[in-house]
N, C-alpha and C positions, 0 to 999 in steps of 0.2 A: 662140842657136846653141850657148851652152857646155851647156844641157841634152840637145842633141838630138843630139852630141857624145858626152854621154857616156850615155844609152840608147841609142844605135849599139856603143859597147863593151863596157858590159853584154851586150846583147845575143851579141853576137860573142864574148865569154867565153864563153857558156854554147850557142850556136848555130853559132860558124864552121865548127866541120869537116862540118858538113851544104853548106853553101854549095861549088862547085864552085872551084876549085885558083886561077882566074884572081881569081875575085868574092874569096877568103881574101886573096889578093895584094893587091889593092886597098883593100878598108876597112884593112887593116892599115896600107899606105902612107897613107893619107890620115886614119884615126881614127885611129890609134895613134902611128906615124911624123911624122904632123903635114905631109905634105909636099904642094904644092899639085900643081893638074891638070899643071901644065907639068912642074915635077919628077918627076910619076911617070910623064906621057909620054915624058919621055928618058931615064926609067930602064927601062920598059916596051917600048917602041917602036910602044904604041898611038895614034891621036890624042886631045886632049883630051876631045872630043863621045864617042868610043867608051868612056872612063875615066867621064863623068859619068854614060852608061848603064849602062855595069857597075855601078856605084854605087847609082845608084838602084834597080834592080832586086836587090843585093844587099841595102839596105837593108828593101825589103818583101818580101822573102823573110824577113829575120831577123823581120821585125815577125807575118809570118805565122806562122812556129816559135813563138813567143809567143802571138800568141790562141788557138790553137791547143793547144799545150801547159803555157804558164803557168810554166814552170820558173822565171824571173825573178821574176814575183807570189807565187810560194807560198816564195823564199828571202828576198824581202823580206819576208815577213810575220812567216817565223820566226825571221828577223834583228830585229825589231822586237819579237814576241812574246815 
């Protein structure tokens, strides 16, 4: 989980402002924030099931900006390199 954690934030570094204003809200509250479905239901006033769709669907969208663009594989490589 802590890996997939934190290729959701990478990600979202280099991809969130493509992602729409509510999907930003969300991986931030819950990848970054750390805050679970119920905390960001009552901080949102969406329900849980609607927060875990946002979610996932934000997730493969970030994952899509990636095979797609690669901007994360070619900073790690030159981070490596």
């Amino acid at each position: 989980m802590l890996d997939e954690t934190i290729q959701i934030s990478m990600l979202y570094d280099f991809y969130g402002p493509l992602l729409t204003k509510r999907q930003q809200q969300l991986v931030d509250l819950y990848f970054n924030e750390n805050l679970s479905l119920t905390e960001i239901s009552s901080q949102v006033g969406i329900s849980k099931q609607a927060i875990s769709v946002g979610l996932k669907t934000a997730e493969r969208s970030l994952k899509e900006y990636e095979n797609k663009l690669g901007l994360v594989k070619r900073w790690e490589t030159e981070r490596v390199g």
